[in-house]
PATILO-773123 format. One line per 5 residues: their letters; for each residue x, y, z of C-alpha. Coordinates in nm, 2 decimals, decimal comma. Each point is the difference from the previous one (the first is absolute). Example, Ala and Ser with C-alpha at 12.3 -4.5 7.8 and 13.67 -1.06 7.14 Angstrom:
<fises>
AS = 1,23:-0,45:0,78 | 0,14:0,34:-0,07
</fises>
This chain:
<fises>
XXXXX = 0,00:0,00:0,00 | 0,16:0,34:-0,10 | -0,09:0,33:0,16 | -0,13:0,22:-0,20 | -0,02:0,44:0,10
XXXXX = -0,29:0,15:-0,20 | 0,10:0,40:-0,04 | -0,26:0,23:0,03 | -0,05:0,38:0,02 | -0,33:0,18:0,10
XXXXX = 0,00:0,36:0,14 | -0,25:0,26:0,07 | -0,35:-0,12:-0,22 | 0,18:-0,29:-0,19 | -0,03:-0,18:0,35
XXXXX = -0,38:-0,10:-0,10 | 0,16:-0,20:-0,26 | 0,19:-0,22:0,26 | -0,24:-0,18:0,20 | -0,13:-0,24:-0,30
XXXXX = 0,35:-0,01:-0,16 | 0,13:-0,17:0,34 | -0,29:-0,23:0,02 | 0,07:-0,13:-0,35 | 0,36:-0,05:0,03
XXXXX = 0,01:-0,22:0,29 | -0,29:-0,21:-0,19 | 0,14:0,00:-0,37 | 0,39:0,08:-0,01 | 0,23:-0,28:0,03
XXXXX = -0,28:-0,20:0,27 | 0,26:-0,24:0,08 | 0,25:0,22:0,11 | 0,06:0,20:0,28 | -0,14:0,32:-0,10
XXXXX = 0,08:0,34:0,18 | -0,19:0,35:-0,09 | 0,23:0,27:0,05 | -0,19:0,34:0,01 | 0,17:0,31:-0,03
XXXXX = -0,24:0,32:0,11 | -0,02:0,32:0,22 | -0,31:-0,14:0,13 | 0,18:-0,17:0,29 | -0,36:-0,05:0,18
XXXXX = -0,12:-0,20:-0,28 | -0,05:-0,36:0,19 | 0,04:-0,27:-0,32 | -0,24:-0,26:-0,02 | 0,28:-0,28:0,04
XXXXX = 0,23:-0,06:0,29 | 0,28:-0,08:-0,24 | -0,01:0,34:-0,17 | 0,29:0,25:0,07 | -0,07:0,35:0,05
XXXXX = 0,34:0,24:-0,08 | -0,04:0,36:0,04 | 0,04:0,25:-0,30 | -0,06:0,38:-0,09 | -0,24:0,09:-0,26
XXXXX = 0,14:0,19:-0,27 | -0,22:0,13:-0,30 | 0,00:-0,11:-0,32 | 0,22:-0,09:-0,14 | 0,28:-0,07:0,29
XXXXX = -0,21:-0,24:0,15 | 0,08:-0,22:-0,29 | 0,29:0,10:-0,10 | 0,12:-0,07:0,40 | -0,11:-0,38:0,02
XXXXX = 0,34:-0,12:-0,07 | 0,13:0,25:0,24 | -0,23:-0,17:0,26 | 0,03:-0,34:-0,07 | 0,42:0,02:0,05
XXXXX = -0,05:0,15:0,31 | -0,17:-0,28:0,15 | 0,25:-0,24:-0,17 | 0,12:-0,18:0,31 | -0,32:-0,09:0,05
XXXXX = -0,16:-0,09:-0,33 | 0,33:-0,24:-0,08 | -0,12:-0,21:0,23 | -0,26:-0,14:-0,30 | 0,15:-0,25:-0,27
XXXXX = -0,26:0,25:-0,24 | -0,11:0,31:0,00 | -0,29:0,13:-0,25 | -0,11:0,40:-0,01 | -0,35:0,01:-0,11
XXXXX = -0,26:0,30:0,02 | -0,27:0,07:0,20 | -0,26:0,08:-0,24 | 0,04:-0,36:-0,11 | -0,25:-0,27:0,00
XXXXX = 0,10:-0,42:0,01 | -0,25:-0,18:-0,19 | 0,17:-0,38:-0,02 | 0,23:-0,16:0,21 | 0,39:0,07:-0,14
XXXXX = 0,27:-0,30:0,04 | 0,32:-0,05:0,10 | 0,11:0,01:-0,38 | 0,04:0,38:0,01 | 0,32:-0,06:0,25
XXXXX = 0,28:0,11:-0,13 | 0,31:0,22:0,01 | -0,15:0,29:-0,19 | -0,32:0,03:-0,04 | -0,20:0,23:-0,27
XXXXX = -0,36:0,06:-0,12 | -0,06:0,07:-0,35 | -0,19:0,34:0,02 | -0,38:-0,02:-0,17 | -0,05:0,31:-0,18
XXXXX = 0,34:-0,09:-0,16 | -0,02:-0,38:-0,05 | -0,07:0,02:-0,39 | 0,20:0,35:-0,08 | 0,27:0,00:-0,19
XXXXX = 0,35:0,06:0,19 | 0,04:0,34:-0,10 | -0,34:0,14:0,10 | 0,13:-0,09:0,38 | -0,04:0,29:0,21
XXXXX = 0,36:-0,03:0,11 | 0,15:0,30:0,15 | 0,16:0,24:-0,28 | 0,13:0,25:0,26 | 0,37:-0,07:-0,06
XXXXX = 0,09:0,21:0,30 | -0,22:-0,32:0,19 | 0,22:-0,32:0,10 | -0,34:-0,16:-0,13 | 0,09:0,12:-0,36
XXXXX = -0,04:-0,23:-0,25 | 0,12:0,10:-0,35 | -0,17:-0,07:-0,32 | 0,28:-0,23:-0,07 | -0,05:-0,28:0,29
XXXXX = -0,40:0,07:0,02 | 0,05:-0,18:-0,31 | 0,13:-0,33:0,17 | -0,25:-0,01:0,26 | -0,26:-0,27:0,02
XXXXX = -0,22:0,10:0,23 | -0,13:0,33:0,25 | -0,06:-0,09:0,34 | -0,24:0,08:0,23 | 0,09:0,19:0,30
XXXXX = -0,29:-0,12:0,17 | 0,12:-0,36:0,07 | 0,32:-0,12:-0,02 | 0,28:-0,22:0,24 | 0,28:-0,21:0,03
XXXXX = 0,20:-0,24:0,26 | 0,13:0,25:0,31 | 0,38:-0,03:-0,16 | -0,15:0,18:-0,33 | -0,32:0,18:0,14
XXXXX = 0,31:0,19:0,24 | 0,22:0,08:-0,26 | -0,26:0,14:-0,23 | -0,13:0,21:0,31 | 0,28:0,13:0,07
XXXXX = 0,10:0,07:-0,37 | -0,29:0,15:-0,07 | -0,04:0,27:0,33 | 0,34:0,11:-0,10 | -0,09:0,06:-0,32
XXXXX = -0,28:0,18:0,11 | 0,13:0,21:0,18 | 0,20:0,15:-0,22 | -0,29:0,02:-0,23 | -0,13:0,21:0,26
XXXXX = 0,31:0,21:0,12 | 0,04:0,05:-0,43 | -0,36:0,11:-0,03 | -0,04:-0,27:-0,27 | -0,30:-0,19:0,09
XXXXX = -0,18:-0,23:-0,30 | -0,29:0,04:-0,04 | -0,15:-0,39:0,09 | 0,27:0,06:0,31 | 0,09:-0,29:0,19
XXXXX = -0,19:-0,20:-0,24 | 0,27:0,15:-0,27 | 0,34:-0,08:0,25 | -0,15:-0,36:-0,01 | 0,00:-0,04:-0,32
XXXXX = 0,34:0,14:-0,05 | 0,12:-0,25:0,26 | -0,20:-0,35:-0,16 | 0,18:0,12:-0,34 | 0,33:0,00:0,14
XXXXX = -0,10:-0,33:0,23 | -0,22:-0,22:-0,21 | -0,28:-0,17:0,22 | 0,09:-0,40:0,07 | -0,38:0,04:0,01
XXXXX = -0,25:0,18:-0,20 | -0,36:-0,01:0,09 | -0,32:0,09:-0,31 | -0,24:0,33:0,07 | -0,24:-0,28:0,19
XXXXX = 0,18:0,07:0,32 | -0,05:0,43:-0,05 | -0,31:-0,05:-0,22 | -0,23:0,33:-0,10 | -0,32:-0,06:0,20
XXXXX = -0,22:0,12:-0,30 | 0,15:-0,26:-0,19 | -0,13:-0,28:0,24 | -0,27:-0,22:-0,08 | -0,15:-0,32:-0,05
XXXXX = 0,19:-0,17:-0,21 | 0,31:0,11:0,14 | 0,00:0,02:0,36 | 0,09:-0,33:0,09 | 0,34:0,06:-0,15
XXXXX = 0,02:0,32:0,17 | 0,24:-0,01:0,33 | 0,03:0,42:0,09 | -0,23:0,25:-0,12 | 0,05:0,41:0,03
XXXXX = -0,24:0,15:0,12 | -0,20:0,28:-0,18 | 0,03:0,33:0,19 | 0,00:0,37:-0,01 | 0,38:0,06:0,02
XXXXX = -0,04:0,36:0,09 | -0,21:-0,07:0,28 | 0,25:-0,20:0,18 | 0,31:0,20:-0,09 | -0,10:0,35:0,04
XXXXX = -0,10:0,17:0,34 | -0,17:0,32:-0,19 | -0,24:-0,26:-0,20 | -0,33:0,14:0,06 | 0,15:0,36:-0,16
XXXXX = 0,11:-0,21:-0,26 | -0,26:-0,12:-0,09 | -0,15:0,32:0,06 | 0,24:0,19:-0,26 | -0,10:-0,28:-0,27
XXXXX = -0,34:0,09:-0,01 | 0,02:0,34:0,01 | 0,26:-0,07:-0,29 | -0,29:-0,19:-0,20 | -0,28:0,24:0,12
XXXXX = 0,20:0,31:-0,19 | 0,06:-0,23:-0,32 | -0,36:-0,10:0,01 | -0,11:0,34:0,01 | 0,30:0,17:-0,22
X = -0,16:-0,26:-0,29
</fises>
């Protein structure tokens, strides 16, 4: 039996997100293993539903640092998180559907992303910010196989360390350099699986468009994303937000 650390990150209203997430891991991922929710949030009052879940306390950041700063997060708690044989990072808005087996184990671990599954390689949305250390030129988009989603993705500790590691330093000069890609960590992940080719590369059915979901598919489905308002979640000044686009389409409705 191998134990296994499930990485997860839920601040301020993403939190909601976390209490069917946990239920579903411990009853689909890897059932036969010994399975370990680690939840990083500022909501250290939150009480998990599960005794085994870990709590670690983190500052909420807005968008996008709180993203950009998972790797940042997960190194710091390195001592504790090499304990595991495996670590997996997965989101929170993220919904288990069928049970996933041991055969996604492996040194490296990366999901095919699904709105880029069946696009040809230079249509990735690879950071072209050369100034970024997640630049990739023109020149070795070319050679890639794949884009990877950044919402599901892991590795043995030995690798899912390294790449941590790799990628908060790289990061952080990102930051320091203000050059930030746009898809963010999501892009520094990418630039890391083309220099370090995943032992093991899992289809969009484990980060699958919930739209997309029905029927005649869903038994073959293992991870769905979940549908959401991303602006909600992400930004604290949402209602005037929302506020400014209406007033936005009520003067184009009545400029016509």
């Amino acid at each position: 039996m191998k134990k296994i650390g499930i990485l997860v990150i839920a601040t301020n209203k993403y939190i909601k997100f976390f209490k069917n997430l946990e239920d579903e891991l411990y009853k689909y991922f890897l059932p036969n293993q010994d399975i370990t929710v680690i939840l990083f949030t500022n909501k250290i009052k939150f009480i998990p539903a599960n005794k085994k879940t870990k709590i670690i306390s983190i500052q909420h950041e807005e968008w996008p640092m709180v993203t950009l700063k998972r790797f940042e997060f997960f190194n710091k708690e390195s001592k504790y998180i090499s304990n595991f044989d495996y670590l997996f990072y997965i989101d929170v808005d993220m919904k288990i559907i069928n049970k996933i087996d041991k055969n996604i184990l492996s040194n490296l671990v990366g999901t095919v992303h699904p709105g880029y599954h069946n696009v040809e390689n230079l249509k990735f949305p690879t950071s072209n910010n050369i100034k970024s250390l997640a630049y990739i030129s023109n020149v070795d988009k070319a050679k890639l196989k794949n884009y990877y989603a950044g919402g599901f993705f892991g590795g043995s500790k030995i690798h899912f360390l390294k790449m941590v590691e790799t990628l908060e330093n790289n990061i952080k000069i990102d930051i320091k350099n203000n050059a930030i890609p746009k898809w963010h960590d999501e892009s520094h992940l990418n630039k890391f699986f083309s220099l370090n080719q995943p032992t093991k590369i899992l289809p969009r059915t484990y980060c699958f468009i919930e739209s997309e979901v029905n029927k005649t598919n869903q038994d073959n489905i293992k991870i769905v994303a979940l549908d959401k308002n991303h602006l909600r979640y992400r930004s604290k000044f949402y209602f005037f937000e929302i506020l400014k686009i209406k007033m936005k389409r009520l003067k184009n409705t009545l400029m016509k």
